[in-house]
C-alpha positions as a Markdown table, in Angstrom:
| # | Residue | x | y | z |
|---|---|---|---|---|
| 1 | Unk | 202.2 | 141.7 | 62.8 |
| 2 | Unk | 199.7 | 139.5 | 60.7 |
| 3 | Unk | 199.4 | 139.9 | 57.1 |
| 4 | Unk | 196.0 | 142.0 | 56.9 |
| 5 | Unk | 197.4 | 144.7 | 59.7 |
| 6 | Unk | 200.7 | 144.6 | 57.3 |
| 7 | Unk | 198.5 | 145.1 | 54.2 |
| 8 | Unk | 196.1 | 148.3 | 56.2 |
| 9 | Unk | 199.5 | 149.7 | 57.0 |
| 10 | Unk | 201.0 | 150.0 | 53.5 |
| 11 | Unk | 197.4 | 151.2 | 52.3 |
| 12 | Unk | 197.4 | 153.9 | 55.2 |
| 13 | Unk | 200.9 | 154.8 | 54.5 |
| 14 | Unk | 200.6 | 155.3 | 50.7 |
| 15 | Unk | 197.6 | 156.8 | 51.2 |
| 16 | Unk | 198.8 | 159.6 | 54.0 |
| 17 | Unk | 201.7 | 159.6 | 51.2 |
| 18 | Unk | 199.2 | 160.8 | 48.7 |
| 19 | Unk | 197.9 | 163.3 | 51.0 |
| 20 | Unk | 200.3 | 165.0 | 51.4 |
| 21 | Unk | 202.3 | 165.4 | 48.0 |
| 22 | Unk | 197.9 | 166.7 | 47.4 |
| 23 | Unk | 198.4 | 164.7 | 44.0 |
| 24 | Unk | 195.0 | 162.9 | 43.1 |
| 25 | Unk | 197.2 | 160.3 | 40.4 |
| 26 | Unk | 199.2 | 159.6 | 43.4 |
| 27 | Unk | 196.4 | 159.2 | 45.6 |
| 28 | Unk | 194.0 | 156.7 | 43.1 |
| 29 | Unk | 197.5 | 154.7 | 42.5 |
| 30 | Unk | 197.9 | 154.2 | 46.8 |
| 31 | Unk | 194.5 | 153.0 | 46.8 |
| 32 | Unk | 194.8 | 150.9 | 43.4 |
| 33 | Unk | 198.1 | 149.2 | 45.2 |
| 34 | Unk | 196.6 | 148.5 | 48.7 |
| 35 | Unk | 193.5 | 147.0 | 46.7 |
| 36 | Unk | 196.1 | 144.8 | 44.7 |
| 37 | Unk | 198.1 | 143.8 | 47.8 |
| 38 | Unk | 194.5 | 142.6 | 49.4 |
| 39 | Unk | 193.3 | 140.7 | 46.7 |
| 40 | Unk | 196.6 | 138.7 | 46.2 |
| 41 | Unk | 196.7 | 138.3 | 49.8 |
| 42 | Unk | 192.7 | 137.0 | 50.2 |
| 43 | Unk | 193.5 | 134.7 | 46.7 |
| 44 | Unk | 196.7 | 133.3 | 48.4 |
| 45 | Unk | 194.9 | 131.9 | 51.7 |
| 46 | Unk | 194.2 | 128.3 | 51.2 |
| 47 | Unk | 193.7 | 127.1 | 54.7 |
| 48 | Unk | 193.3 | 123.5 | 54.0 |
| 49 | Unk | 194.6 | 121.3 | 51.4 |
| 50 | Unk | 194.2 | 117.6 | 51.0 |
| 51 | Unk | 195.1 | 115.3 | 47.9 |
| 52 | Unk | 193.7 | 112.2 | 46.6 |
| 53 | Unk | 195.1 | 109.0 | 44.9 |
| 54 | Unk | 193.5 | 106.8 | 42.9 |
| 55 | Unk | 195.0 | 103.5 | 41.2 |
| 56 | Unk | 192.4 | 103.5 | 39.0 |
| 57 | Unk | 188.9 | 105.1 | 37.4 |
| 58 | Unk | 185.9 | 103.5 | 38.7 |
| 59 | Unk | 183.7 | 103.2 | 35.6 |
| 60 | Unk | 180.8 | 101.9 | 38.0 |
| 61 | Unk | 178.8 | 102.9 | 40.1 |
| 62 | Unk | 179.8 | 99.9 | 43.1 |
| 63 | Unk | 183.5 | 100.7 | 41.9 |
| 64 | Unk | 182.4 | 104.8 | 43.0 |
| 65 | Unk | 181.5 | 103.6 | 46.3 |
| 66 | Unk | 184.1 | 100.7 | 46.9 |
| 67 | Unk | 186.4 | 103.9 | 47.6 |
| 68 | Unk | 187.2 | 104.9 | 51.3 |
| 69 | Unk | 185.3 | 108.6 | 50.3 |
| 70 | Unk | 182.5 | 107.1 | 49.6 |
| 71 | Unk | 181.4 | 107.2 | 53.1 |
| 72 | Unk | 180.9 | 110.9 | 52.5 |
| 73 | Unk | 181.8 | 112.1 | 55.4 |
| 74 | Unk | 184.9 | 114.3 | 54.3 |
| 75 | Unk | 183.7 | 117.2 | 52.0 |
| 76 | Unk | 186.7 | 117.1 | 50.3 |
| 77 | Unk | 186.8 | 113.4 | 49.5 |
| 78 | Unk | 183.4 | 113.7 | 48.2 |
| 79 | Unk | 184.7 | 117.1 | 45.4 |
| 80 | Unk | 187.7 | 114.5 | 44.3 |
| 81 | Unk | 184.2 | 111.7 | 43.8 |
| 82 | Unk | 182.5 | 114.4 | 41.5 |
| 83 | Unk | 185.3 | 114.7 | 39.5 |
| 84 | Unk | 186.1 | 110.6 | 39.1 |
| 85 | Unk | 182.0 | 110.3 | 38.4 |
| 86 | Unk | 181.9 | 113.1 | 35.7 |
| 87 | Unk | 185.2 | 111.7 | 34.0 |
| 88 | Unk | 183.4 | 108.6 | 33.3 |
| 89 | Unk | 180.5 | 110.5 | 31.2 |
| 90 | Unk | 182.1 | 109.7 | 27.3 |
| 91 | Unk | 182.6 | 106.3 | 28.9 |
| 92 | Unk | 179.3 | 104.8 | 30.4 |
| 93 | Unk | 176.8 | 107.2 | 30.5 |
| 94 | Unk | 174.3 | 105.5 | 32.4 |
| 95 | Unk | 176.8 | 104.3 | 35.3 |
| 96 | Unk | 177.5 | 107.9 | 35.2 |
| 97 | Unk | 174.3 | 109.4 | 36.4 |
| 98 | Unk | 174.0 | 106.4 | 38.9 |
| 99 | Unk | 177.5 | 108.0 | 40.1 |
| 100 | Unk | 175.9 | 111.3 | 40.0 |
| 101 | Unk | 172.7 | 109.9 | 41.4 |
| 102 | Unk | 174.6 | 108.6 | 44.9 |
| 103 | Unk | 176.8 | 111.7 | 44.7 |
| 104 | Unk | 173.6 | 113.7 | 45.1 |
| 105 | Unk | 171.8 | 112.1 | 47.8 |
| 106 | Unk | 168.8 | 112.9 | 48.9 |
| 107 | Unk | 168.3 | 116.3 | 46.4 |
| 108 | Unk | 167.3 | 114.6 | 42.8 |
| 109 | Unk | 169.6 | 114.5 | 39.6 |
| 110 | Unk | 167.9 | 117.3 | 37.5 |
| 111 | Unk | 167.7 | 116.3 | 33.8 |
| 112 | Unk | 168.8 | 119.9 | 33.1 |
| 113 | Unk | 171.9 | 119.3 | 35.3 |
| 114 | Unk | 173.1 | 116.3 | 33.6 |
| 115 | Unk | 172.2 | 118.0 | 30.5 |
| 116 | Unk | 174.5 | 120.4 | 30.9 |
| 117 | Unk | 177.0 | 118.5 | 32.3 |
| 118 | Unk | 176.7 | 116.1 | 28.8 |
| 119 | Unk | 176.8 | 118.8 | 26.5 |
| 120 | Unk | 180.2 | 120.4 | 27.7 |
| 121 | Unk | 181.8 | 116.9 | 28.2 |
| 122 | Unk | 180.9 | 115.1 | 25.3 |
| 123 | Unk | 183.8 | 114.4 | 23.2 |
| 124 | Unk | 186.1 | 116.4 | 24.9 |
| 125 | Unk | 187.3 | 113.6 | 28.0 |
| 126 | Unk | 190.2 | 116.4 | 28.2 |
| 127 | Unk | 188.0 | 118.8 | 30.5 |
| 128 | Unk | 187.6 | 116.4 | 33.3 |
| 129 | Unk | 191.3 | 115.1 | 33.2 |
| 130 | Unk | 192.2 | 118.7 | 33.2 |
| 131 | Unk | 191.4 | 118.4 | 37.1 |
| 132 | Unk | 194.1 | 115.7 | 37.5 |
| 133 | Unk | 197.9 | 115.9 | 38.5 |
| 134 | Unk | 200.0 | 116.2 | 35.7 |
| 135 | Unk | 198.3 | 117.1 | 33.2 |
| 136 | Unk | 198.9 | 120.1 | 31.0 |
| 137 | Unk | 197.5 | 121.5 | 27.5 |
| 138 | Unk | 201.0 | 120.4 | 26.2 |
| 139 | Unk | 200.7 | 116.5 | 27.0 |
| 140 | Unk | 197.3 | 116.9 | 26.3 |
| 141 | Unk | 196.0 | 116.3 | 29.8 |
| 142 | Unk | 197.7 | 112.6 | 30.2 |
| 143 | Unk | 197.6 | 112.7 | 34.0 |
| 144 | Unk | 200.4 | 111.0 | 36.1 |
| 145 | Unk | 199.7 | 107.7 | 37.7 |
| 146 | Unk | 198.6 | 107.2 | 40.3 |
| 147 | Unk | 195.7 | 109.4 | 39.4 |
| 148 | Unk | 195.9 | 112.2 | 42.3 |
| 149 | Unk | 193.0 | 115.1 | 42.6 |
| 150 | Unk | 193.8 | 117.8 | 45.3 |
| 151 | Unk | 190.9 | 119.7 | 46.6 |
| 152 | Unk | 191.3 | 122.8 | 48.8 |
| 153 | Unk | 189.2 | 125.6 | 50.3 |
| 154 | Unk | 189.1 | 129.4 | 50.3 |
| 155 | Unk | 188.8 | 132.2 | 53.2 |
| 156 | Unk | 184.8 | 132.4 | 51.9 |
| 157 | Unk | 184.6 | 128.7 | 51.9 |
| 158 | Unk | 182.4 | 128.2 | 55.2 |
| 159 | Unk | 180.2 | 131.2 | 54.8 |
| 160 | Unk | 177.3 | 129.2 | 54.9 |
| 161 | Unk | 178.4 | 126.3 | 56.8 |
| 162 | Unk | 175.5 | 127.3 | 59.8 |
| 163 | Unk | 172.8 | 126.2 | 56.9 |
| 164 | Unk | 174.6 | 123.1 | 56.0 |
| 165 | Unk | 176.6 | 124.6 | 52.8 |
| 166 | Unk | 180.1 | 124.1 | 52.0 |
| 167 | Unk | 181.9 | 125.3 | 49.0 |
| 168 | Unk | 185.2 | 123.7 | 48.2 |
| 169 | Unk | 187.8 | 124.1 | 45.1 |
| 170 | Unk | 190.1 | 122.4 | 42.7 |
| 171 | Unk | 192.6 | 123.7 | 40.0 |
| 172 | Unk | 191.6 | 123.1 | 36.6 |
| 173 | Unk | 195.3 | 122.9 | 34.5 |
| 174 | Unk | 193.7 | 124.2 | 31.1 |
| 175 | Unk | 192.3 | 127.6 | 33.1 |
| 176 | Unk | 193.8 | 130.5 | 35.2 |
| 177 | Unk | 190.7 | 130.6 | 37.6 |
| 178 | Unk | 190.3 | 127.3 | 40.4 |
| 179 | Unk | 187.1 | 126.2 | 39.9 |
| 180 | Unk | 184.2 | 125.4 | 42.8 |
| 181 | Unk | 182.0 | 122.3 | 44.3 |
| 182 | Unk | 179.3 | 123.2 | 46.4 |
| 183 | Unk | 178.2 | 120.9 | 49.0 |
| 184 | Unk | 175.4 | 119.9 | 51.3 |
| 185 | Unk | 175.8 | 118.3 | 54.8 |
| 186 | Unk | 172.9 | 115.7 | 55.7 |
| 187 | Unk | 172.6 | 116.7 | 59.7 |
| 188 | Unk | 171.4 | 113.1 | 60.6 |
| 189 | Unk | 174.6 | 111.3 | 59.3 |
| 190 | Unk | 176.9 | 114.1 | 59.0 |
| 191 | Unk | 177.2 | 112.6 | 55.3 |
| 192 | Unk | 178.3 | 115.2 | 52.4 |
| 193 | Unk | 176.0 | 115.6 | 49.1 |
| 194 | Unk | 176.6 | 117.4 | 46.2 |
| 195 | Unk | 174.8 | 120.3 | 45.9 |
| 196 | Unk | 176.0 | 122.3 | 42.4 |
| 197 | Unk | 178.9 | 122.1 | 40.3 |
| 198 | Unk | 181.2 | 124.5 | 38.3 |
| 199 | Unk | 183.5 | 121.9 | 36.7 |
| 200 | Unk | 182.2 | 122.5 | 33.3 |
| 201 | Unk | 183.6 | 125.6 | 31.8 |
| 202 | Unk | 186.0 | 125.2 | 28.7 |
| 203 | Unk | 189.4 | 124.7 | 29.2 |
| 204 | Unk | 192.3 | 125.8 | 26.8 |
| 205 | Unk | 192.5 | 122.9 | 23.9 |
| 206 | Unk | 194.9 | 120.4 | 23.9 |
| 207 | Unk | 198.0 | 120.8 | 22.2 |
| 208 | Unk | 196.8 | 117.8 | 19.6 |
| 209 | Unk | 193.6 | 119.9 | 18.8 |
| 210 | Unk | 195.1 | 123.2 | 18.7 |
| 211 | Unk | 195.7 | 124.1 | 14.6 |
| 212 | Unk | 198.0 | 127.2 | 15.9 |
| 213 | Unk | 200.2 | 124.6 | 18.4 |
């Protein structure tokens, strides 16, 4: 028995439970658990997985696409490139957007985009490194090294893979939610583009800039 047939079975059950006892609370708490049961069970499907090590940051642009993902044709190489670019920003920010620039392909690098993208990074280098292994709010985000990024999808993540969209995630140590990369496939090279970006939300402080730590 797979898992959805084994999560329609309890709901049925507790539900036929709640039927007959003729209790509404009981019935509304059957439905509240199978509803529970599927959303953990949808949240915990991670079909593919892969992780990726780095010895060190690029801080260039030609260092960006010395890396073997820089041929763009994995989707989830190109997610672990985002991240290395946009960790750069407090650094260089003009290699940055060339980063972002060859990351992007043939869509342009809106101004509001990196705009955005500047105003949530700026001065807090912890956001991007929250994305790394190793890092925690405690150490304040000091990632292991080798640097290592993993990047996985989720049951939803190919919905729109018939128009050339992929949507792929990574776990973000300073937030309970994973957080998503959408991506664009070029059909005449089979290369991967970034599309949009949801890297940027805050992340819980680091311990060294928390005053209640």
């Amino acid at each position: 028995m797979g898992l959805l047939d084994s999560i329609l079975n309890h709901a049925e059950n507790s539900i036929s439970s709640a039927m007959t006892s003729g209790g509404h609370k009981v019935m509304n708490s059957a439905l509240q658990g199978a509803d529970k049961l599927a959303h953990q069970a949808v949240n915990s499907i991670r079909q593919k997985k892969e992780t990726f090590t780095f010895a060190k940051l690029p801080e260039t642009v030609e260092e960006l696409k010395a890396l073997p993902q820089a041929n763009l044709q994995n989707p989830f190489g190109v997610v672990a490139l985002v991240i290395l670019a946009m960790s750069n920003f407090n650094k260089d920010y003009d290699q940055t957007v060339q980063m972002l620039t060859f990351l992007k392909g043939p869509a342009p690098l809106m101004n509001q985009e990196l705009s955005r993208m500047k105003d949530a990074i700026t001065g807090k280098d912890y956001l991007m490194r929250s994305y790394f292994e190793g890092t925690t709010p405690d150490n304040n985000y000091k990632p292991t090294e080798p640097f290592k990024i993993t990047v996985f999808d989720h049951p939803n993540s190919y919905d729109n893979q018939k128009d050339g969209y992929v949507t792929l995630w990574v776990k973000s140590s300073g937030s309970d939610s994973d957080r998503q990369v959408r991506l664009r496939k070029k059909g005449s090279t089979g290369e991967w583009f970034l599309n949009e970006e949801y890297l940027c939300p805050g992340v819980k402080a680091p311990k060294e800039e928390d005053p209640w730590a």
